[in-house]
N, C-alpha and C positions, 0 to 999 in steps of 0.2 A: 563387314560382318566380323563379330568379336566371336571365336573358338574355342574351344581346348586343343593344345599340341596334338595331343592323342589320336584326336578323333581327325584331323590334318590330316595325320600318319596311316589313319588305317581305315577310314571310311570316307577317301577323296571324291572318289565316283559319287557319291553321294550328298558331298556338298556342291561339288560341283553341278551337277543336277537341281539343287536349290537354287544355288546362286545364279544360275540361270533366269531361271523364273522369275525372283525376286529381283534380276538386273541386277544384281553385288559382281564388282569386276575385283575388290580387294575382301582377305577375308587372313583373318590371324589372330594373334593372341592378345588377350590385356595385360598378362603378367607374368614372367618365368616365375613355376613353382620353386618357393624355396629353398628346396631341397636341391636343387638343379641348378642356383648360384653361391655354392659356399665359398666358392675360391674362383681366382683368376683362371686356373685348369676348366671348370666347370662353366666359365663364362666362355672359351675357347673351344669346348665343344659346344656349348647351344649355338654358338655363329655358324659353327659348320654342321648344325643339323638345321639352322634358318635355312641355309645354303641348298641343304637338299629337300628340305622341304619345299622351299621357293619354286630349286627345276623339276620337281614334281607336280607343281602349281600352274606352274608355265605350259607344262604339255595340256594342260584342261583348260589352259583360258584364263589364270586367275591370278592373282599377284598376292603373295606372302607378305603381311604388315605385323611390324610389332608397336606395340602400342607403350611408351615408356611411362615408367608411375616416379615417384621420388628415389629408389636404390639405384644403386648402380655408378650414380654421378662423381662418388668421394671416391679419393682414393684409395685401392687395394693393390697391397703386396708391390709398392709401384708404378700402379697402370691405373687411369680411369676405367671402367671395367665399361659402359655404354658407349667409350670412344672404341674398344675393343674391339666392341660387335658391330661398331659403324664402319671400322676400318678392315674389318675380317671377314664380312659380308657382302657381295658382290651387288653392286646397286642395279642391277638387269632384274636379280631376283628376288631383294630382299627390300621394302621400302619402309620407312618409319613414317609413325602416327604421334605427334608432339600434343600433350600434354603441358599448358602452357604455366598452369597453377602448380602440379604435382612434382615440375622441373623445379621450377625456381624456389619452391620446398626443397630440396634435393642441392641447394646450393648451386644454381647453377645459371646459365642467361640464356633464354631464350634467343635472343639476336646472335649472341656468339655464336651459339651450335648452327643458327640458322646460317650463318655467313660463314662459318668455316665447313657445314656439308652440303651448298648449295644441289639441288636435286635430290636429296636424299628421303626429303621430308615430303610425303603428300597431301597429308590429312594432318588434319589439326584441331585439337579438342581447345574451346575458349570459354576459359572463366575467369573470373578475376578473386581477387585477395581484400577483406575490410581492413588490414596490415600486413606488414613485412613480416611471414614467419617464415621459420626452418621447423627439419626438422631435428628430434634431438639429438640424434645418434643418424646414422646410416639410411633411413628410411627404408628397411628391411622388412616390416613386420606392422599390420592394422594396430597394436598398441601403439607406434606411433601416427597411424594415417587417422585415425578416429577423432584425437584429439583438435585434428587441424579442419576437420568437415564445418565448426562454425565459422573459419573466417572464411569461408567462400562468399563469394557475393556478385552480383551482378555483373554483366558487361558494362563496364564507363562508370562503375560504383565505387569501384576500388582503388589500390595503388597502382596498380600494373600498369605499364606501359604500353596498352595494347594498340593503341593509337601506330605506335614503329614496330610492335611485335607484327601486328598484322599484314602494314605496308612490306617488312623485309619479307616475311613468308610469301604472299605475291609475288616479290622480284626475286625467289629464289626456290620457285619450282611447287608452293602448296599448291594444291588443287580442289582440296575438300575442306570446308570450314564446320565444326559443328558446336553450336551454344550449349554447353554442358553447368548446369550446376546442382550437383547431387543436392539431397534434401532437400529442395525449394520451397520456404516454405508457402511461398504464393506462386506457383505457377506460372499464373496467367499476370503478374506483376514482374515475373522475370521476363517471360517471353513481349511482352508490351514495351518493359525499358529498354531491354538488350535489342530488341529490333532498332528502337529507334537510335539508341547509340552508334550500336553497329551500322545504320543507314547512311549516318555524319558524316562515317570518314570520308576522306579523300582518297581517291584510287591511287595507289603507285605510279608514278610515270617512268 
């Protein structure tokens, strides 16, 4: 289940109560507000409000996910700022949701992150790319994410390597797959091809 920090923060009893019902065992954010990563300082304390948010999560039953988009990946002030928060956030409470298009927009490799934070990742959004974009600057801000919603494209449509994106996330701890691709504009031609792509593969051994 996708949240506001906010409402994490101050009306738990109440999702947790949801999440119940609806059987959601992870529930977090899709995006830190902007305003909340202008600097390396600021990326330093949302790790350790994940942190407490998470053992606050924990005592109800529920697991703290953050869901990464394209920022965070380039470097600031000398640190990757999403290695930051992988490295400064205790994996008992705090687990990520890979975004496999929105990464590699972000300049970044999926398989590396996945093989240098085995465990860390559990959930995993899959789309693919009609090309190799970036984005242009930082990927901070919808003036650059808007531009890039046409090249999204089907599972096994596009460039992406999801064929070994997939298999390494398997052998290194996902647990959730989900077919994402904003705009669609056929639906039921997304959900039809990407089944069947997705069906192909070969399982990890």
């Amino acid at each position: 289940m996708h949240i506001d920090l906010g409402t994490l923060q101050t009306r738990l009893d109440e999702v947790a109560e949801a999440s119940q019902v609806l059987g959601h065992r992870y529930a977090g954010i899709a995006a830190i507000p902007p305003e909340l990563r202008t600097n390396l300082d600021d990326y330093r304390r949302i790790a350790d409000t994940f942190n407490e948010t998470g053992l606050a999560m924990k005592e109800v039953g529920l697991k703290f996910l953050y869901h990464n988009h394209g920022y965070g990946l380039v470097e600031m002030e000398g640190s990757i700022p999403f290695n930051l928060i992988l490295d400064r956030t205790d994996p008992d409470l705090v687990v990520m949701e890979m975004d496999v298009f929105w990464m590699t927009a972000g300049r970044a490799d999926p398989v590396e992150y996945l093989n240098a934070y085995p465990g860390r990742f559990k959930l995993m959004h899959i789309k693919d790319m009609t090309e190799l974009v970036r984005f242009e600057g930082d990927g901070g801000d919808p003036s650059q994410w808007i531009p890039l919603f046409p090249k999204m494209a089907d599972a096994g449509e596009g460039v992406l390597d999801l064929d070994e994106i997939l298999k390494v996330a398997s052998m290194t701890g996902v647990e959730h797959f989900y077919l994402e691709r904003d705009l669609a504009p056929d639906p039921d031609k997304t959900l039809k091809g990407s089944y069947q792509y997705l069906s192909s593969i070969a399982p990890a051994e």
